[in-house]
Residue frames as qw, qx, qy, qz and C-alpha x, y, z in Angstrom:
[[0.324, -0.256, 0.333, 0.848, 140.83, 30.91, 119.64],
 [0.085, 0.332, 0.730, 0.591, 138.25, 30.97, 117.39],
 [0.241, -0.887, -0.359, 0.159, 135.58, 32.77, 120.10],
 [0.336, -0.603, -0.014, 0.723, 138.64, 35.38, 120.65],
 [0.199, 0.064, 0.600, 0.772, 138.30, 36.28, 116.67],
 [0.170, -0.712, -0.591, -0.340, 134.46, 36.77, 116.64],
 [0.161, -0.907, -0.388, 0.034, 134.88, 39.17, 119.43],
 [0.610, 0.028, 0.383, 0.693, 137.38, 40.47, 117.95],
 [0.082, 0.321, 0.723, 0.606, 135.55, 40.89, 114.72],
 [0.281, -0.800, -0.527, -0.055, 131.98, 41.91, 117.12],
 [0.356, -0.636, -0.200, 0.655, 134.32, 44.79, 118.71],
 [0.243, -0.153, 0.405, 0.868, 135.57, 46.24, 115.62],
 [0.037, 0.400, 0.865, 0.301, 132.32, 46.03, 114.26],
 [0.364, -0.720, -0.575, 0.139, 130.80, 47.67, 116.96],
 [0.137, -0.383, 0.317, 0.857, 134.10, 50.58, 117.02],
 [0.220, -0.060, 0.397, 0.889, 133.07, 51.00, 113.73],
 [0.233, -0.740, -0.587, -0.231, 128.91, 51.47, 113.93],
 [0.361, -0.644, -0.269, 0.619, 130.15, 53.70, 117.06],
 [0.377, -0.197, 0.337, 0.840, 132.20, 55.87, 114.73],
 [0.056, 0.223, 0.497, 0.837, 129.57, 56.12, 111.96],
 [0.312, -0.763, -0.564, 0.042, 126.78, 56.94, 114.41],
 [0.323, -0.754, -0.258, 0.511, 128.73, 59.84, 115.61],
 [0.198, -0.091, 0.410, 0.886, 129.97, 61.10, 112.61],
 [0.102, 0.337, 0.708, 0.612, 126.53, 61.14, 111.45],
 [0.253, -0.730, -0.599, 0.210, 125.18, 63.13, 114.07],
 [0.235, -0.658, -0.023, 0.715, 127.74, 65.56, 113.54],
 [0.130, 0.261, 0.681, 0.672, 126.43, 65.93, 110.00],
 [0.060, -0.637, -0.656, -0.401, 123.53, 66.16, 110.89],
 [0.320, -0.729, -0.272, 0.541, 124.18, 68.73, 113.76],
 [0.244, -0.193, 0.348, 0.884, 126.36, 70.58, 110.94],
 [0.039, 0.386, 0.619, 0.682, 123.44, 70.54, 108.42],
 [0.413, -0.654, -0.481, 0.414, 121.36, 71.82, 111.29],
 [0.391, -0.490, 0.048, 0.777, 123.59, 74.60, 111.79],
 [0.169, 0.102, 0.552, 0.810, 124.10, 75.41, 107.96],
 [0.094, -0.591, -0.800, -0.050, 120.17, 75.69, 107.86],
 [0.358, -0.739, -0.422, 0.386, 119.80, 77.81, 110.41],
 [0.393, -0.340, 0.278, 0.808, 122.29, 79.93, 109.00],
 [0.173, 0.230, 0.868, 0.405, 120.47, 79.96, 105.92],
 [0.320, -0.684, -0.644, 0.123, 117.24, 81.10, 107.71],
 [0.270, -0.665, -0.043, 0.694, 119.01, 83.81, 109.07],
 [0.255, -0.304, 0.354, 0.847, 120.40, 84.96, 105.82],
 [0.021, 0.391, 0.796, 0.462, 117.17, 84.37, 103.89],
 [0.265, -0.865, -0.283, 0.317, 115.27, 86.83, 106.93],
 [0.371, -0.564, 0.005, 0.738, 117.88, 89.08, 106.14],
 [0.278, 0.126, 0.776, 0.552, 117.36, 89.07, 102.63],
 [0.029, -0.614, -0.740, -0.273, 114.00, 89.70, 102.75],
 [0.275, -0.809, -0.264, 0.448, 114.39, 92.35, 105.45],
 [0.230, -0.470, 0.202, 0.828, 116.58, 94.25, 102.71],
 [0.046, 0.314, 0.758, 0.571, 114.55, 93.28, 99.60],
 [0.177, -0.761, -0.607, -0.142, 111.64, 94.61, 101.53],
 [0.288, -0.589, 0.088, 0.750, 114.02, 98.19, 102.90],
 [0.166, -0.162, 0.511, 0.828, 114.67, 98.61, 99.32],
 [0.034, 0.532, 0.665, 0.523, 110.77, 98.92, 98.00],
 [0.251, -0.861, -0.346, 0.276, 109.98, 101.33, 100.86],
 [0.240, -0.410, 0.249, 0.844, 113.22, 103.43, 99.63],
 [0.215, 0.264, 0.655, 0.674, 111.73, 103.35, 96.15],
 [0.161, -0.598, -0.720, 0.313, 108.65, 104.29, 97.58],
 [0.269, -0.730, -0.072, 0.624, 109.93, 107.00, 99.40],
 [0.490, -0.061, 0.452, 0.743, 111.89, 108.05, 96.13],
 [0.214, 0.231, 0.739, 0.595, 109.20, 108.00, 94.00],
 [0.132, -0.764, -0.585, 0.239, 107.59, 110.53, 96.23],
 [0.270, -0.609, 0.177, 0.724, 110.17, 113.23, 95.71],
 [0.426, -0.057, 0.711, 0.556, 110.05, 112.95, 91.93],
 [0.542, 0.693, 0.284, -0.382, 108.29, 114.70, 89.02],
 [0.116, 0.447, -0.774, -0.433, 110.37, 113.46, 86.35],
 [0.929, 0.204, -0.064, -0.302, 108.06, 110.76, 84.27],
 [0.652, 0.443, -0.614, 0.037, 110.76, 109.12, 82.52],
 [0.156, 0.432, -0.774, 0.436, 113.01, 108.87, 86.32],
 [0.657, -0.094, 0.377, -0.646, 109.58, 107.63, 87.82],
 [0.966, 0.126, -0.210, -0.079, 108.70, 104.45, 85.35],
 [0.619, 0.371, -0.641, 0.262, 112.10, 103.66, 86.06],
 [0.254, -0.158, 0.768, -0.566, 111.89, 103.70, 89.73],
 [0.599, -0.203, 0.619, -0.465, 108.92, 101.84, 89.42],
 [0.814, 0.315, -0.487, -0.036, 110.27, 99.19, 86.80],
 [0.349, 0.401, -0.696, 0.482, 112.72, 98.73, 89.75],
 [0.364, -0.103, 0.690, -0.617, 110.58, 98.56, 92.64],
 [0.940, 0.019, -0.079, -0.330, 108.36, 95.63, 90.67],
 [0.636, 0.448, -0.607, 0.159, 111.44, 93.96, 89.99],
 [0.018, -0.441, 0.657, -0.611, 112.22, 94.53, 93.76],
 [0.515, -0.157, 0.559, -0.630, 108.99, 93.25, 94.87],
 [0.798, 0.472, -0.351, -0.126, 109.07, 90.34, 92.20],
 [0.572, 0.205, -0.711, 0.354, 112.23, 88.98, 94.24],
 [0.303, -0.281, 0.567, -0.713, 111.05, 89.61, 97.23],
 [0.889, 0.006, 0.227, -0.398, 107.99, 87.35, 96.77],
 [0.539, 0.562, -0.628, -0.009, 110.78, 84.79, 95.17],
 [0.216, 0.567, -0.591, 0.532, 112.42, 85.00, 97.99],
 [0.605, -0.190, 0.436, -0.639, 109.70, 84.00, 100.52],
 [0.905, -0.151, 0.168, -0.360, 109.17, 81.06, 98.29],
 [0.528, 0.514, -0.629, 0.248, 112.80, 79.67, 98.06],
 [0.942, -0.222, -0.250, -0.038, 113.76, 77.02, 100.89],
 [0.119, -0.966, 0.209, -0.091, 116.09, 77.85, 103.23],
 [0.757, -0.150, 0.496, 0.397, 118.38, 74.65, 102.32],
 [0.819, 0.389, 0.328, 0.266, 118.60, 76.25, 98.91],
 [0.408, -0.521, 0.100, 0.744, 121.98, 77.94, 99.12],
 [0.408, 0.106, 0.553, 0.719, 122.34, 78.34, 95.34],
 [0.017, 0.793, 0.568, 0.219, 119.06, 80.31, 95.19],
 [0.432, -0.805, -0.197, 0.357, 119.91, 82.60, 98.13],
 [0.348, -0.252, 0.418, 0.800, 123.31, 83.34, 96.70],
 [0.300, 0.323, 0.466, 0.767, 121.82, 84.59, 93.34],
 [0.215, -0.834, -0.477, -0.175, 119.05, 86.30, 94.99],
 [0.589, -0.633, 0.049, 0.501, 122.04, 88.10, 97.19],
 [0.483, -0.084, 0.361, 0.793, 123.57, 88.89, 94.26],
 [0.043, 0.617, 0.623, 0.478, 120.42, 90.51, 92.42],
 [0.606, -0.661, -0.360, 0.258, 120.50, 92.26, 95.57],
 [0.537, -0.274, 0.331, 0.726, 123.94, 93.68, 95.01],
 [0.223, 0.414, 0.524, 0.710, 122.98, 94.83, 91.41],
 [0.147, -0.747, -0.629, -0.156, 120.03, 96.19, 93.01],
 [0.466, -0.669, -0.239, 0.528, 121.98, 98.48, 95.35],
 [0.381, -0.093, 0.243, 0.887, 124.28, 99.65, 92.50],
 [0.103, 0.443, 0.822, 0.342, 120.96, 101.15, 90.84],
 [0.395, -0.783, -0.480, -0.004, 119.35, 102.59, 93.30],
 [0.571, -0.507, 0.019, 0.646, 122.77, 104.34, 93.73],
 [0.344, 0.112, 0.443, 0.820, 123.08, 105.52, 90.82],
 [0.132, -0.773, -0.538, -0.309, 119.18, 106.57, 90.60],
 [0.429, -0.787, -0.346, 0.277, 119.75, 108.64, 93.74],
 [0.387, -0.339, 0.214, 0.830, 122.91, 110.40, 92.27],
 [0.169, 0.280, 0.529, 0.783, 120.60, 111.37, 89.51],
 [0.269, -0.749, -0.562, 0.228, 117.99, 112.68, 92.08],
 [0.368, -0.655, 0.003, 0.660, 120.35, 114.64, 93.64],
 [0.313, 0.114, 0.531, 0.779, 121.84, 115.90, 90.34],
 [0.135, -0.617, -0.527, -0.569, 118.43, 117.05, 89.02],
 [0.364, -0.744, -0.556, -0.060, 117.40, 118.79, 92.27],
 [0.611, -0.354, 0.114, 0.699, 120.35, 120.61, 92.26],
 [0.111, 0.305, 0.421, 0.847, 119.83, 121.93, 88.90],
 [0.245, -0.735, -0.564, -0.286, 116.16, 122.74, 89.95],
 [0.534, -0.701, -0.228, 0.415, 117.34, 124.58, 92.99],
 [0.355, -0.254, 0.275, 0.857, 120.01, 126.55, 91.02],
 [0.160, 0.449, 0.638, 0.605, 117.10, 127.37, 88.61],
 [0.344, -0.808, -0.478, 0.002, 114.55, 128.70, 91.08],
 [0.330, -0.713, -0.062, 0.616, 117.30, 131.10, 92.15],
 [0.230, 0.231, 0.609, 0.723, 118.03, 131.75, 88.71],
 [0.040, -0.574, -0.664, -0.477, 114.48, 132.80, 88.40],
 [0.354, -0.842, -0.370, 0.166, 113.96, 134.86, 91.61],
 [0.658, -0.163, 0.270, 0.684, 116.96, 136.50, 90.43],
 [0.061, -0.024, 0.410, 0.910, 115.46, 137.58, 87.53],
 [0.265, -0.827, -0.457, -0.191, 111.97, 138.47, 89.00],
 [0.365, -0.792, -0.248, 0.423, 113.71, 140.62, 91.32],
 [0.447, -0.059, 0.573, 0.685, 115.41, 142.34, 88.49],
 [0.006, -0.627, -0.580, -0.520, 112.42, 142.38, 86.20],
 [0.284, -0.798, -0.474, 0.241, 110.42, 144.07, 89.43],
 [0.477, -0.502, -0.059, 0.719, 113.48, 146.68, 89.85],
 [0.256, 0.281, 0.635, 0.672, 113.02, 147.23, 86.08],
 [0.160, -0.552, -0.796, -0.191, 109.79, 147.65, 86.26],
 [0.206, -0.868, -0.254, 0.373, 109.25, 150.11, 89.23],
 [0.493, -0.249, 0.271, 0.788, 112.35, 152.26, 87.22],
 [0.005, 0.448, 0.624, 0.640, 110.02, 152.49, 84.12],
 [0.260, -0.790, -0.552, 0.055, 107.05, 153.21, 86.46],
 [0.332, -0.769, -0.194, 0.511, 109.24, 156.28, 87.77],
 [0.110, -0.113, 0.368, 0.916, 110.87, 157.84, 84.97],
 [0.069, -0.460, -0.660, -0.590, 107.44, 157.70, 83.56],
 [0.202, -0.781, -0.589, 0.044, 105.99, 159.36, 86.07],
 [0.275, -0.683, 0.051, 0.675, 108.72, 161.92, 86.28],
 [0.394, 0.160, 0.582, 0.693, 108.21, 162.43, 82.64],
 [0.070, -0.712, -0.533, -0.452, 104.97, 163.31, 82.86],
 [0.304, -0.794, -0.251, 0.463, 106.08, 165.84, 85.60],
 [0.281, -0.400, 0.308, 0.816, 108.38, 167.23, 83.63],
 [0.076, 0.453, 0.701, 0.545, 105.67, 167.20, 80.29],
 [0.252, -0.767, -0.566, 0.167, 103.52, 168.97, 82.72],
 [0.466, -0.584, -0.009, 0.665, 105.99, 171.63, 83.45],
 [0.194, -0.012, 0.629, 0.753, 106.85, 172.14, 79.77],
 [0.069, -0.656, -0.685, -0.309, 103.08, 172.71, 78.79],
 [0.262, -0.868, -0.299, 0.298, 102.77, 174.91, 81.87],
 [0.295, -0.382, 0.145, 0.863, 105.94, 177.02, 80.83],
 [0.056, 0.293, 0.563, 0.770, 104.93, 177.18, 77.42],
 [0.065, -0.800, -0.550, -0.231, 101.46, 178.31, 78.03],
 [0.290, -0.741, -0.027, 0.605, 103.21, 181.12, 80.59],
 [0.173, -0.390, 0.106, 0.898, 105.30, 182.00, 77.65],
 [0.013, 0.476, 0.645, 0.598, 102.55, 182.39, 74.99],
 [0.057, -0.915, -0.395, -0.052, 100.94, 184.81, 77.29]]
């Protein structure tokens, strides 16, 4: 009776090493996984952190505004500032990733906003430039107007002189 207790006792034992051996693989298969995930989202990360200094880039090509310039490129250090972060953050460390994601986020609204203020201002510029060819073509029209009455003045001065001298003779 006493053997039938020990193997008993040696099954359960064994059940229960079984159990936590396979649970702990599937931890570790999960943490695996999570990782990997991770990885992925940290690549992605980087693939937009590093999208978003080439936009600036690009931006800061279009631009002759000083002022809207430092600010694009206070933002694109900032951008490339998390970006090198980012490369040296661990791809187990969720808590990083998230905030970096989120800095991200912020980052977008910005860059949105910058771009509405592009647009905005090149608008105006564009409405100016017609503005102005507007009134060069104007000025010109002016211009040649003068040129002719004045020259038809002095026909007509001419004429006068000539009469007069006809009648004085």
């Amino acid at each position: 009776m006493k053997n039938v207790w020990w193997i008993i006792i040696v099954v359960v034992l064994l059940g229960g090493i079984a159990t936590i051996t396979y649970l702990l693989f599937d931890e570790k298969k999960s943490n695996k996984e999570l990782i990997q995930e991770f990885q992925m989202e940290k690549e992605e990360l980087e693939n937009e952190y590093s999208h978003f200094a080439t936009q600036y880039d690009e931006l800061q090509l279009t631009i002759t505004n000083d002022s809207l310039n430092q600010l694009l490129n206070k933002e694109k250090v900032k951008v490339q500032r998390l970006l090198e972060e980012l490369r040296s953050v661990k791809s187990n460390n969720a808590a990083e990733i998230r905030r970096l994601k989120n800095e991200l986020a912020t980052l977008r609204k910005v860059m949105v906003g910058y771009i509405t203020q592009i647009d905005s201002l090149n608008r105006i510029t564009e409405q100016q430039k017609q503005v102005i060819d507007k009134v060069t073509r104007m000025y010109n029209d002016v211009s040649r107007m003068a040129d002719n009455l004045t020259q038809e003045r002095d026909k007509l001065d001419k004429k006068v002189s000539l009469a007069a001298q006809l009648d004085a003779t």
